[in-house]
C-alpha positions as CSV (number, residue, x, y, z in Angstrom):
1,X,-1.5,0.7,20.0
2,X,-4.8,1.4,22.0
3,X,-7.8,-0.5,20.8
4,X,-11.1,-0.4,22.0
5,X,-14.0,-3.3,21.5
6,X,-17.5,-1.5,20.3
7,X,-21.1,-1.8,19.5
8,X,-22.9,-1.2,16.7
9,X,-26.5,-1.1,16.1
10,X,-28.1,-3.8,13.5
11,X,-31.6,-4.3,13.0
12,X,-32.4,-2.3,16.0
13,X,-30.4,-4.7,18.3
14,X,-27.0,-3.9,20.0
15,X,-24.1,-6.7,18.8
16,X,-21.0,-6.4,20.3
17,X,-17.9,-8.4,19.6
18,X,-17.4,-10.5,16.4
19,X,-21.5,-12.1,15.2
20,X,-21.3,-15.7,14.6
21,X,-24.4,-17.4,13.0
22,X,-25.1,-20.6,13.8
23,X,-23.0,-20.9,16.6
24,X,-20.3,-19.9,18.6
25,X,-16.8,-19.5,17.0
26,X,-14.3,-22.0,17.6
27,X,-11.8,-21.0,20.8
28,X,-8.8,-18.9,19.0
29,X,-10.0,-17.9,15.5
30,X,-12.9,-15.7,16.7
31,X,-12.4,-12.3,15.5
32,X,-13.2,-9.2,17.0
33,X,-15.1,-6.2,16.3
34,X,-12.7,-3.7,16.5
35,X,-12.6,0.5,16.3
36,X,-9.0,2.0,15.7
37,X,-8.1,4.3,18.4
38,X,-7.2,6.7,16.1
39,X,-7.1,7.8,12.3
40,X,-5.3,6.1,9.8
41,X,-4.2,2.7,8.9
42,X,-3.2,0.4,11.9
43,X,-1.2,-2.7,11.6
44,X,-2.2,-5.9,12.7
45,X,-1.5,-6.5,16.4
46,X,-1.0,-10.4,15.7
47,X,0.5,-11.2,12.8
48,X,0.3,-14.9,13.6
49,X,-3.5,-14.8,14.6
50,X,-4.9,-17.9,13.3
51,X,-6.9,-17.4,10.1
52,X,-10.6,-17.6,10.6
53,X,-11.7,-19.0,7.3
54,X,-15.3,-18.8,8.5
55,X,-15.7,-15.2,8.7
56,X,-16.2,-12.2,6.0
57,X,-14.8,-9.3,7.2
58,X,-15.5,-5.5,6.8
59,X,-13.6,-2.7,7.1
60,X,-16.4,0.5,8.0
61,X,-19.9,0.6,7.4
62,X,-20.6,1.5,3.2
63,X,-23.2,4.2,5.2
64,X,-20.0,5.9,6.4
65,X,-18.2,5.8,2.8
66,X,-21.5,7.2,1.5
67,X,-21.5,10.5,3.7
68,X,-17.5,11.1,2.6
69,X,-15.7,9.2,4.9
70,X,-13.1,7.9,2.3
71,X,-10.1,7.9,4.3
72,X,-7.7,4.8,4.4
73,X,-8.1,3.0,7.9
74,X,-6.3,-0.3,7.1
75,X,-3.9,-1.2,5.3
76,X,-3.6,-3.9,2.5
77,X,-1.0,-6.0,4.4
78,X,-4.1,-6.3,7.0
79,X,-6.6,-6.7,4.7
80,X,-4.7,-9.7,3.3
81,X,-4.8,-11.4,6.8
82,X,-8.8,-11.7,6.5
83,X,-9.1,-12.8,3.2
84,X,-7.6,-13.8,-0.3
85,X,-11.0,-12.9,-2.2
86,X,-13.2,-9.6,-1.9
87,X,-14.3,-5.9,-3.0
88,X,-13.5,-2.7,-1.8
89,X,-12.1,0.7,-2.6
90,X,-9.0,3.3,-1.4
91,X,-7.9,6.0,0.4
92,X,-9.6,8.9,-0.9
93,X,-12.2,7.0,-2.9
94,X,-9.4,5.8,-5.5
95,X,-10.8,3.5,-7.8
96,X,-12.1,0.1,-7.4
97,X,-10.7,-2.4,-4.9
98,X,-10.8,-6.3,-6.3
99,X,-8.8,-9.1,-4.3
100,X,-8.2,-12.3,-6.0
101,X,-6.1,-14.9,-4.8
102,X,-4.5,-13.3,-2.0
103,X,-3.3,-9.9,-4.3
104,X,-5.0,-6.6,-4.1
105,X,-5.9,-4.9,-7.9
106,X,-6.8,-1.3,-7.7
107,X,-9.0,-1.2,-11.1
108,X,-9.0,3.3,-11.6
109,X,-10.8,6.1,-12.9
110,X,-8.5,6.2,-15.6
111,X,-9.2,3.1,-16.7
112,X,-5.9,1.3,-15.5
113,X,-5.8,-2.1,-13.4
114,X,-2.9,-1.7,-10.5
115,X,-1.6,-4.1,-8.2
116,X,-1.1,-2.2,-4.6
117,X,1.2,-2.2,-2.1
118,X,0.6,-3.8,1.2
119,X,1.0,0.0,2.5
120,X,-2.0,1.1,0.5
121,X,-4.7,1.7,2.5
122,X,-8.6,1.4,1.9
123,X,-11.5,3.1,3.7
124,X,-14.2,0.5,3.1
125,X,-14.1,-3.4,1.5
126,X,-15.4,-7.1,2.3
127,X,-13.2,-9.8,2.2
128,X,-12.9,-13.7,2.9
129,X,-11.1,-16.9,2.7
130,X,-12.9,-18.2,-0.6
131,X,-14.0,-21.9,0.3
132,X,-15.9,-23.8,-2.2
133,X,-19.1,-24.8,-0.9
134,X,-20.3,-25.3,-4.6
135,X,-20.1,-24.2,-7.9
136,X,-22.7,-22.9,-10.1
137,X,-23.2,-23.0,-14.2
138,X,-24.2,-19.5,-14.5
139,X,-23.1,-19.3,-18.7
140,X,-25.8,-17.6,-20.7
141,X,-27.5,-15.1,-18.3
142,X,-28.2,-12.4,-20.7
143,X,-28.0,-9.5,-18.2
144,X,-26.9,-9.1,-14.4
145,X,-30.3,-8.9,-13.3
146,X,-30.4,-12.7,-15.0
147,X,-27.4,-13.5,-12.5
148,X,-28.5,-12.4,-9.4
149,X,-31.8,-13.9,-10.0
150,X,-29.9,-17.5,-10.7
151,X,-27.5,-16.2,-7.8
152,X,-30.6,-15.3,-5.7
153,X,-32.2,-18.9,-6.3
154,X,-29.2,-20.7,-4.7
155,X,-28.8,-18.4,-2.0
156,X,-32.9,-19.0,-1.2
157,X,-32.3,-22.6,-0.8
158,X,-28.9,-22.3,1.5
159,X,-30.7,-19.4,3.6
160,X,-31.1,-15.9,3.0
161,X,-30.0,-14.7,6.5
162,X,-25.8,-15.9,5.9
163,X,-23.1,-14.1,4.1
164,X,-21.8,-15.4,0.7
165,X,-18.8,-14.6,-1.0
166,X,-18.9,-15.2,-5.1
167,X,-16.5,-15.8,-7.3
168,X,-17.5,-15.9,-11.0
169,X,-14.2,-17.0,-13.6
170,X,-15.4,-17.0,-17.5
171,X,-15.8,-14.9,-20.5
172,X,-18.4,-12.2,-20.8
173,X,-20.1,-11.0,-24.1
174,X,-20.6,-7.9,-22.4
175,X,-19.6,-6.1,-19.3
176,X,-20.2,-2.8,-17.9
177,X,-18.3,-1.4,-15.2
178,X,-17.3,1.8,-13.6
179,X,-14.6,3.7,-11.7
180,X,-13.8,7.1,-10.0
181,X,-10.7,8.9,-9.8
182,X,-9.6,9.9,-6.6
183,X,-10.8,12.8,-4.2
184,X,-9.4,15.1,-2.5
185,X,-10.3,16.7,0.9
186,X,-12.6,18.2,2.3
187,X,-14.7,15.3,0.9
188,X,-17.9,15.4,-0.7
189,X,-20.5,12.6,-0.6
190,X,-20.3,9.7,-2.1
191,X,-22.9,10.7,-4.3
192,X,-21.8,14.0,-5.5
193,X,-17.9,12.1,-5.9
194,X,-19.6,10.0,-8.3
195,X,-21.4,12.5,-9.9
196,X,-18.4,14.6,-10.8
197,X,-15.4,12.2,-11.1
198,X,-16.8,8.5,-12.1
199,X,-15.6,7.0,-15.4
200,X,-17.4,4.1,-17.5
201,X,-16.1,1.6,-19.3
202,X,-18.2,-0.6,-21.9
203,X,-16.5,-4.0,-22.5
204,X,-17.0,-6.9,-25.2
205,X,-16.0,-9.7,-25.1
206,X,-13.5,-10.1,-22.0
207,X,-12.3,-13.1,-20.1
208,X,-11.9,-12.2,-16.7
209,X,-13.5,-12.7,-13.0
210,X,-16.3,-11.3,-11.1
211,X,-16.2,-10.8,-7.6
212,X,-18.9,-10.3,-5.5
213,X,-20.6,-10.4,-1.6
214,X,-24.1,-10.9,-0.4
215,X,-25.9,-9.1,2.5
216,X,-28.9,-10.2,4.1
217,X,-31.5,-8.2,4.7
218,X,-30.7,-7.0,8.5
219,X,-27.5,-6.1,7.3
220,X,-29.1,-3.0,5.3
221,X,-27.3,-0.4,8.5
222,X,-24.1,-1.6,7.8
223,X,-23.7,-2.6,4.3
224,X,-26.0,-2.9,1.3
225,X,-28.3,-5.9,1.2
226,X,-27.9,-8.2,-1.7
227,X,-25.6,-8.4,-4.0
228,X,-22.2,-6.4,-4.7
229,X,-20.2,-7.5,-7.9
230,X,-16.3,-5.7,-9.1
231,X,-14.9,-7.3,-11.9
232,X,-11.4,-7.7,-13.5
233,X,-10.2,-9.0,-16.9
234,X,-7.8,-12.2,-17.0
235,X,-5.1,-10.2,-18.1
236,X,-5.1,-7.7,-15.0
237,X,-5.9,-4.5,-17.7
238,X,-9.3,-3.8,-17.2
239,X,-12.3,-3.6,-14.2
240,X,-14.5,-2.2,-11.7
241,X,-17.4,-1.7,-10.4
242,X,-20.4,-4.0,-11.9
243,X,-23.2,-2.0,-13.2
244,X,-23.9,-4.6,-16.1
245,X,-23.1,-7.7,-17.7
246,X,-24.2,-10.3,-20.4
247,X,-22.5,-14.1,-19.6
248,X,-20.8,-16.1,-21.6
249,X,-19.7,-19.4,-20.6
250,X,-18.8,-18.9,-16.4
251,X,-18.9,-20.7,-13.5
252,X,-19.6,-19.1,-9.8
253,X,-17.8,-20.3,-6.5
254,X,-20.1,-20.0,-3.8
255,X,-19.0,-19.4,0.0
256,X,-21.5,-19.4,2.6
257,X,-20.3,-17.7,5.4
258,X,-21.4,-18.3,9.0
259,X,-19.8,-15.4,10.7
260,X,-18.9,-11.4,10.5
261,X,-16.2,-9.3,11.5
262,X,-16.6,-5.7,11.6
263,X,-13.2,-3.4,12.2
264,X,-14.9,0.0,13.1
265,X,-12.4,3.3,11.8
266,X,-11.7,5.7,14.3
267,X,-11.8,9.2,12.3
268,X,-13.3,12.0,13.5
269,X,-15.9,11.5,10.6
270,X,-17.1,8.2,12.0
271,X,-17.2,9.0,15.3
272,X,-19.1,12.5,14.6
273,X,-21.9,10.6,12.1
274,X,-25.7,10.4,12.8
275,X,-26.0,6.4,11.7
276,X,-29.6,6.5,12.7
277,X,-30.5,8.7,9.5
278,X,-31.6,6.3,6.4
279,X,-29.2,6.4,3.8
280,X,-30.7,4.0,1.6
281,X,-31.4,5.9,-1.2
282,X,-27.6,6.7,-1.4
283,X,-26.1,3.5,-1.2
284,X,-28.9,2.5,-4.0
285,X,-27.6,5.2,-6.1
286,X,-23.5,4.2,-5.4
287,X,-24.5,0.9,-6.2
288,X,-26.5,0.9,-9.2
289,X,-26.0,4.4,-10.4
290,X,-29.8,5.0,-10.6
């Protein structure tokens, strides 16, 4: 299989290669930025590549997803080699993509919590090696704009410009979460997809886990900054997308992450898009649904 290392542009500067903050990655577990040849899902070259616990990995830019580039460009099997925890979604925009302890739960539009195949394949996700770095009371935040702001405090005092990977395990009084069924090609925006074909589901009383990433700020090109949250109930039957949430009694993992690997698609859609127009307003609207 031919790949090829790339560049992307951040913040206005040109990275190339896997970005390590801090410091350099140790000799044999950096990981590369990578761009597929080709369409479709590759497998991994290595599958004994040491695992670079250090790292959160992406799969696309969420600027891509949002201009309808929804199809698959790894597979889960490969996913899994980046990560145990982490967010995401499918081929064809198929639901909600929540990884927890190494398995891959596709929460749908239909309402249905799956657990996929290593031959699944996803256009677009964020996943780690969840390391404890410490733990956070987080019971009683009446809303998820309550949360972030307790989440937002710690990450302010460990540093605003790293990664984070969340983990939150408790019950919830309330939580409100959304999926979309799958689409079909050509594909629409990410907008108009979840204009037409997103479901919402309004849950009480749930025991279950959140799952979330932080951005910083000069991340905005590639990703959305701050926080993105999918949840999924204890029992595997219920989840999504975060949109809302009052706590119960939960605790949140914390994961500060020093370093990020990008693995760049090669469709014709991401090689044919104009990155340098602001899509801000859309990812604000795929996020929050406002």
């Amino acid at each position: 299989m031919l790949r090829k290392s790339v560049t992307s542009v951040l913040a206005g500067a040109v990275l190339t290669g896997a970005i390590a903050l801090g410091g350099c990655a140790q000799p044999g577990t950096q990981a590369n930025t990578q761009s597929g040849a080709q369409s479709g899902a590759q497998p991994a070259e290595n599958a004994t590549e040491t695992q670079n616990r250090e790292a959160l990995y992406q799969v696309s830019l969420l600027q891509s997803l949002t201009e309808g580039d929804f199809e698959g460009s790894v597979t889960v099997g490969d996913l899994k080699k980046h990560g145990d925890t982490g967010i995401g979604t499918f081929d064809g925009l198929d639901g909600e993509l929540v990884m927890l302890d190494g398995k891959v739960w596709q929460a749908a539009g239909d309402g249905s919590v799956n657990l996929m195949e290593d031959t699944a394949t996803i256009p677009f996700g964020n996943v780690t090696f969840l390391d404890s770095d410490e733990t956070l009371d987080v019971s009683g935040a009446a809303s998820f704009e309550a949360l972030l702001k307790q989440l937002d405090g710690r990450v302010a005092e460990l540093g605003i410009n790293n990664f984070y990977a969340v983990r939150i395990d408790g019950t919830f009084d309330k939580m409100n979460v959304r999926s979309e069924h799958k689409q079909e090609k050509p594909y629409p925006t990410i907008v108009d997809a979840l204009a037409a074909d997103q479901t919402f589901f309004n849950l009480e009383k749930v025991e279950g886990s959140m799952v979330g990433v932080y951005c910083p700020p000069y991340a905005s090109s590639m990703n959305s900054a701050g926080w993105h949250f999918h949840f999924v109930t204890a029992d595997r039957k219920q989840g999504g997308h975060v949109l809302d949430c009052q706590v119960g009694k939960a605790t949140a993992t914390i994961d500060k992450t020093k370093e990020f690997d990008l693995a760049l698609p090669g469709s014709q859609k991401f090689e044919s898009t104009d990155f340098t127009v602001d899509r801000t307003a859309d990812v604000k609207k795929a996020e929050t649904n406002e």
